[in-house]
C-alpha positions as CSV (number, residue, x, y, z in Angstrom):
1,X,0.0,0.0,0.0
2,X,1.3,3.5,-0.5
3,X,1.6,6.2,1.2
4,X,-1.3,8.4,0.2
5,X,-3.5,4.9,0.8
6,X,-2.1,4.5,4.6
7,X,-3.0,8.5,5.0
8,X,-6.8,7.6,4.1
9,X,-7.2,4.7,5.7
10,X,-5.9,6.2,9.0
11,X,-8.1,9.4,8.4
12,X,-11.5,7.2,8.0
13,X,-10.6,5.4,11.2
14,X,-9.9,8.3,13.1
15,X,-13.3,9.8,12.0
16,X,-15.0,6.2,13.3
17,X,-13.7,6.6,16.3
18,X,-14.7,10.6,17.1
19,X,-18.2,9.3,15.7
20,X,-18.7,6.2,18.0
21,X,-17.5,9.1,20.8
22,X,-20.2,11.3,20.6
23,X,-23.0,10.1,22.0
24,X,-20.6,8.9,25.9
25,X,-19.5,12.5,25.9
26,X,-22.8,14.0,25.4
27,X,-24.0,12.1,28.3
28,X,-21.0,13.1,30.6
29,X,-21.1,16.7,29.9
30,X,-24.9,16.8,29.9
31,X,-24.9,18.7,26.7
32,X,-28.4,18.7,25.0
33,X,-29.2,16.2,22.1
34,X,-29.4,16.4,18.6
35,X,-33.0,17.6,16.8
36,X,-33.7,14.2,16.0
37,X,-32.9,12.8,19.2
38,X,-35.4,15.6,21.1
39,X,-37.6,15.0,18.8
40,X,-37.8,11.4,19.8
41,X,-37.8,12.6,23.6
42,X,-40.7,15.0,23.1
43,X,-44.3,13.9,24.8
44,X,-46.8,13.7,21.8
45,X,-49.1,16.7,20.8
46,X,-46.1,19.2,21.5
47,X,-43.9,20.3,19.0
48,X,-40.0,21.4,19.5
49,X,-40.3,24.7,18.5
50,X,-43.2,25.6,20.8
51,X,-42.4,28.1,24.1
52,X,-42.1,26.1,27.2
53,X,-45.3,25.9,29.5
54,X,-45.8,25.3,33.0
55,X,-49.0,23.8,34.3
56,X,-50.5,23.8,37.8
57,X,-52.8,21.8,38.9
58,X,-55.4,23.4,42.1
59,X,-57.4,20.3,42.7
60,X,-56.7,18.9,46.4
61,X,-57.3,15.7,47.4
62,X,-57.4,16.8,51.2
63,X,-60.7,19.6,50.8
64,X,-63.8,18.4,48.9
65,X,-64.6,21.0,45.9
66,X,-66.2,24.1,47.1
67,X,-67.8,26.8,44.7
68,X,-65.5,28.8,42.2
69,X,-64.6,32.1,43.7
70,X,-66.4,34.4,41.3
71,X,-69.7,32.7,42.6
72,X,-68.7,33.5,46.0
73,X,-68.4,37.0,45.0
74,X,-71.6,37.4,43.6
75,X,-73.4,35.4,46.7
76,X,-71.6,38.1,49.3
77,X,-72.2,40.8,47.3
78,X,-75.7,39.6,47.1
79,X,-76.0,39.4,50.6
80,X,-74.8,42.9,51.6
81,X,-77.3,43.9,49.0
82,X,-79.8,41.9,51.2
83,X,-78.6,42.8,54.6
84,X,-80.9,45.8,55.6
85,X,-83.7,43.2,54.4
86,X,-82.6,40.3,56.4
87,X,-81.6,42.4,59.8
88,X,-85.1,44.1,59.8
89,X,-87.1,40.6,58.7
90,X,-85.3,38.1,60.2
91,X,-84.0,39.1,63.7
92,X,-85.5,41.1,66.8
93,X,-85.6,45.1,64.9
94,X,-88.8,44.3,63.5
95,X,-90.9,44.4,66.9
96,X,-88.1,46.7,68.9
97,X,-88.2,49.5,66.4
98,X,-92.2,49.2,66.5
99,X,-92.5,49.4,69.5
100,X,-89.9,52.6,70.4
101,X,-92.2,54.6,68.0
102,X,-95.5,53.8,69.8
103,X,-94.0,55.0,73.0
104,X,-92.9,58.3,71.0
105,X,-96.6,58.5,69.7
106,X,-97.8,57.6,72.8
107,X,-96.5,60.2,74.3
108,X,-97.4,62.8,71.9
109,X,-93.6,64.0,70.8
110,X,-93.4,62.8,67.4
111,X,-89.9,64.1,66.4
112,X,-88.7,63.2,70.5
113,X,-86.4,61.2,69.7
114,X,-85.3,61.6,66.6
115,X,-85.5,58.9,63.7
116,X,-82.2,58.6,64.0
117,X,-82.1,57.6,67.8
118,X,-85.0,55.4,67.7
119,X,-83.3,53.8,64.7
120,X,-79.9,53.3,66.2
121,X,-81.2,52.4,69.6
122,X,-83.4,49.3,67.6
123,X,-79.8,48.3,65.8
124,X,-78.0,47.7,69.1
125,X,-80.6,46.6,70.9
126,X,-81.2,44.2,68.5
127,X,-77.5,43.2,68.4
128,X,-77.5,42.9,72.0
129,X,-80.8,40.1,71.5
130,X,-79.4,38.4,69.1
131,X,-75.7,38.0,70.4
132,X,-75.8,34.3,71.3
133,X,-77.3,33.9,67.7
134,X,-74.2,35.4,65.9
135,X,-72.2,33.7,68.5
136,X,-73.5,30.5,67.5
137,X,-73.0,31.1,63.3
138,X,-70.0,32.2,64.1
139,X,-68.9,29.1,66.2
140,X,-70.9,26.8,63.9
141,X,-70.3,27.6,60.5
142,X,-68.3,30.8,59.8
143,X,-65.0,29.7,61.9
144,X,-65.0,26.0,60.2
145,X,-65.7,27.6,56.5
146,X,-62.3,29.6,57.3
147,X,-60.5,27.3,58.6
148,X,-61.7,24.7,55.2
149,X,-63.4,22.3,57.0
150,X,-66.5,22.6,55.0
151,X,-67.7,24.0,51.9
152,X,-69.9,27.3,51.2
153,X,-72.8,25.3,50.8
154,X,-72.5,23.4,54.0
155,X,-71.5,26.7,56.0
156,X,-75.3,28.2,54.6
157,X,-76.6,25.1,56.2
158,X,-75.1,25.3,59.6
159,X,-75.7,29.4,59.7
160,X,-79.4,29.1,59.4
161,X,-79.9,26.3,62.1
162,X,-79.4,28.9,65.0
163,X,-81.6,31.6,63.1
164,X,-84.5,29.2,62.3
165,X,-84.5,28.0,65.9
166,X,-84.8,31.8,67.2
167,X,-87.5,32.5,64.6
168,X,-89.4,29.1,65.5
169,X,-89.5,30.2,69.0
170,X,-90.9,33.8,68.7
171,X,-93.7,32.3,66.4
172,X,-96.9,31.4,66.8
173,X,-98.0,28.0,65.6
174,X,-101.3,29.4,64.0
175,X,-99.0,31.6,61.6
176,X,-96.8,28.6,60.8
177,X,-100.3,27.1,60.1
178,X,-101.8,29.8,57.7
179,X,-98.6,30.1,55.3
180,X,-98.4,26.5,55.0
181,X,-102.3,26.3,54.2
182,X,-101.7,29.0,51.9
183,X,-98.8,27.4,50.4
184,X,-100.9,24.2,50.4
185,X,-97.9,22.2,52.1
186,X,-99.5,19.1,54.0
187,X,-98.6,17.7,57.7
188,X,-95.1,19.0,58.0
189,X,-92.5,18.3,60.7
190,X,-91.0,21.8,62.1
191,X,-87.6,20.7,61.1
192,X,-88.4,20.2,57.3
193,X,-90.4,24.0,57.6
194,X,-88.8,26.1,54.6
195,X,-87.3,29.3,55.0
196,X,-90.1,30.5,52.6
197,X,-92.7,29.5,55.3
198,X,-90.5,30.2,59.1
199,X,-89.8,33.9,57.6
200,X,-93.3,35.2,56.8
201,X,-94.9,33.7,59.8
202,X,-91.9,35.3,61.7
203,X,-92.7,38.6,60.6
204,X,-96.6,38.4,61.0
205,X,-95.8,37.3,64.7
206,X,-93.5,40.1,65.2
207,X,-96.1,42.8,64.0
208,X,-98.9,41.1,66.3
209,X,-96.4,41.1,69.2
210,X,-95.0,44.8,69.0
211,X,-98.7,45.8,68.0
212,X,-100.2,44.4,71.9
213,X,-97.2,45.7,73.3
214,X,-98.2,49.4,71.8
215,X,-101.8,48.7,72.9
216,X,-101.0,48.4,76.6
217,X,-98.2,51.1,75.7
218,X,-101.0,53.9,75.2
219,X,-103.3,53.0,78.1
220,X,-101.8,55.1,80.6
221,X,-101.2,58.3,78.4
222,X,-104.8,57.9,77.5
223,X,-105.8,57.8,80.5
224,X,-104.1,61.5,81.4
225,X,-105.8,62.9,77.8
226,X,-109.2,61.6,78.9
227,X,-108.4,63.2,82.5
228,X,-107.1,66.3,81.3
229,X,-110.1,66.8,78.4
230,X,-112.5,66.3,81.8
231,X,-111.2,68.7,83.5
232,X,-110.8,71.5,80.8
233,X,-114.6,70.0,80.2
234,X,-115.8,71.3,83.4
235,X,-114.2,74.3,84.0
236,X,-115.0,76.2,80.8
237,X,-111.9,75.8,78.6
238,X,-113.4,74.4,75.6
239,X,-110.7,76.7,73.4
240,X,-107.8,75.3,75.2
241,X,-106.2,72.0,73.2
242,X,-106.1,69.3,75.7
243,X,-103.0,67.7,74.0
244,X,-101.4,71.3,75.0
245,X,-102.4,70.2,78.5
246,X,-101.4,66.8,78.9
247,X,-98.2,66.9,77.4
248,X,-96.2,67.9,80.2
249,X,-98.0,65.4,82.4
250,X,-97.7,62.2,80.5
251,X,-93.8,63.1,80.5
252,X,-93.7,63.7,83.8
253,X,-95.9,59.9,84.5
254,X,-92.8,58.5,82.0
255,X,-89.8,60.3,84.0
256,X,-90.9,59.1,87.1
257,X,-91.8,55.9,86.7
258,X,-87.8,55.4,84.8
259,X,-90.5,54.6,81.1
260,X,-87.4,53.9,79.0
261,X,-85.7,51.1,81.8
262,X,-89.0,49.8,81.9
263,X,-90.0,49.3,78.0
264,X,-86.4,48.1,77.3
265,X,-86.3,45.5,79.6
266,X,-90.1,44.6,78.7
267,X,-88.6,44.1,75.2
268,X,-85.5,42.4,76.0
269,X,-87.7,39.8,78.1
270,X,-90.3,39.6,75.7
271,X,-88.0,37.4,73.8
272,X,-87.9,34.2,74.5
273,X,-84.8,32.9,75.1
């Protein structure tokens, strides 16, 4: 063999050799592969040449599925639409504020106190009534929704149970009776009564209640008038208003017999507890 042919042979060997090298020192320098080779190594459905993506997956296996959060939006901004509705309807204001203005009727000062005082008074008064209530949602189902031990749905559930049982207990059964006959539900169990029934009976009780407690409210002040329009009667002063009269007297009844101690704690026991 010549010269020239030893030259090649050696130079095709030699190019065996780098080509059979490749592939080990690839592997020990952790350089990436070849197109083909990550083309082989790509999952199917994704090409080479598209960006790299990172996916997260939010589905626990530890909390059951709850409600996405754009419905739990809309349901607490529905509620504080609500609130004004549900706080007068559904808890003690309804027969407090009622009653507050009969005694400012009674006594014949309608702006004494103002809306605004009678108002306000009826909100705390209220939230005083109803503290073991709120305790009780709070204990039941707000703190355990929080903490993910339940769902939204399940939390709504445990929240009314303390509210029906206070509504249930300041109703009458004979109201409970008439929405259901007008609803024409048959024999039904109190706990299986809907909200749709508990709530308007709730309210007609609370209207008769705060509506007795104004009756015997204005029996003593109209006692005074009837006094007072005697005794103008006999002596003459038939040009003289008796409610001119009898104002200062039926204030003078309520300051000394302490009238506001005495209606608030009639109303704060008139709940039964």
């Amino acid at each position: 063999m010549t010269t020239a042919g030893r030259w090649l042979a050696a130079a095709l060997l030699g190019g065996l050799v780098a080509l059979a090298s490749v592939p080990e020192a690839r592997a020990q320098t952790g350089a990436p592969p070849p197109p083909a080779e990550a083309a082989a190594s790509t999952p199917a459905g994704v090409r080479p040449s598209d960006p790299l993506r990172l996916t997260v997956n939010l589905e626990g296996t530890q909390r059951p599925g709850d409600v996405s959060v754009a419905v739990q939006i809309v349901v607490v901004m529905t509620l504080l639409t609500l609130a004004p509705s549900l706080i007068m309807l559904m808890t003690s204001f309804t027969r407090i504020i009622i009653v507050l203005g009969f005694v400012r009727s009674a006594l014949g000062v309608p702006n004494a106190p103002a809306n605004q005082i009678i108002v306000g008074l009826s909100l705390f008064l209220t939230l005083f009534v109803m503290g073991p209530v709120f305790d009780r949602m709070n204990a039941e189902a707000l703190q355990p929704y929080l903490a993910g031990k339940m769902t939204s749905p399940e939390a709504l559930d445990r929240a009314s149970v303390p509210l029906r049982e206070f509504m249930l207990k300041q109703t009458r059964t004979r109201d409970l009776e008439f929405f259901l006959e007008l609803g024409r539900f048959g024999p039904t169990p109190v706990k299986d009564l809907p909200l749709r029934i508990i709530v308007p009976a709730f309210v007609l009780s609370e209207l008769q209640t705060s509506f007795q407690m104004g009756f015997l409210l204005f029996l003593p002040f109209l006692v005074i008038d009837l006094l007072v329009s005697s005794v103008l009667m006999a002596l003459g002063m038939m040009m003289m208003p008796p409610v001119v009269v009898s104002l200062p007297f039926k204030l003078l009844l309520f300051v000394l017999v302490d009238g506001w101690h005495l209606v608030v704690r009639s109303l704060i026991e008139s709940f039964h507890s």
